[in-house]
Structures are given as structure tokens and as C-alpha cells.
N, C-alpha and C positions, 0 to 999 in steps of 0.2 A: 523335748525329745533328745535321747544321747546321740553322740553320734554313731556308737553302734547298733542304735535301732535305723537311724537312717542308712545306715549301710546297709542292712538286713533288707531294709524297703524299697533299696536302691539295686538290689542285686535281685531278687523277687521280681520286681519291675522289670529288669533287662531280662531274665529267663524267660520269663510270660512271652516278650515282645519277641523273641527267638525261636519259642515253640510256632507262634504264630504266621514265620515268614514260610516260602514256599523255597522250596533247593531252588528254584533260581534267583530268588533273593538272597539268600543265603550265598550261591555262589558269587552275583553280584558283590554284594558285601566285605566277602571273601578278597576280591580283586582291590578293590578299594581299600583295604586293610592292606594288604599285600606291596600296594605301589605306594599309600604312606609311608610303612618301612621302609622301602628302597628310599624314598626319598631324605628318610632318616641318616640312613648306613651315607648316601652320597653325601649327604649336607659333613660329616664326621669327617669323610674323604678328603670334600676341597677344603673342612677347617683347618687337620693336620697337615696336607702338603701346604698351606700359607703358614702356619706355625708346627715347625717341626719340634721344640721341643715343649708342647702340649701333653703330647700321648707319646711318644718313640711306638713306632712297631717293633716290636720284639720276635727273633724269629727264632727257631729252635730255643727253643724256653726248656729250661730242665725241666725233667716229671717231678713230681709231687713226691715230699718224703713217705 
């Protein structure tokens, strides 16, 4: 099997199981996806204040040519 059929059966799969939940699943879901991120965005937070020059925050960044 390539891996773009498994992907095709992998994505299929996850739509199926999506139609299937109920909006309170869904919003469930929603929150739990939601505080993952946050936890994402914070973990970035205390990596860059322990190592400042990782990322530098850039503030007033020129616009785009």
C-alpha cells in the first residue's frame, strides 16, 4: 500500500468518525484540541524566556515587499 493510499484511508477514517460524533462531542473535542494548543503556545513561552536567543520576538517587523 503507498502511502498515499494510506493517507486517503487515514483521512476517510477520520471524516466517517467526525460525521458520527454528536455537537457535544464535537464541542468536547473542540476544548481539548484547544487547551493542547495553549499548552503548545506556553511550553514556546517558558522555552524562549530560558533561551533568549532561540527565537528573538521581533516587534514592529516591516510589511512585506
Amino acid at each position: 500500500m503507498s502511502e498515499s493510499e494510506l493517507m486517503r484511508r487515514e483521512h476517510e477514517e477520520m471524516t466517517a468518525r467526525h460525521r458520527r460524533m454528536t455537537p457535544e462531542e464535537r464541542l468536547v473535542a473542540f476544548f481539548h484540541h484547544s487547551q493542547l494548543v495553549y499548552q503548545l503556545y506556553r511550553a514556546g513561552v517558558t522555552y524562549r524566556a530560558r533561551h533568549p536567543s532561540a527565537s528573538p520576538r521581533r516587534k514592529n517587523r516591516p510589511p512585506p515587499p
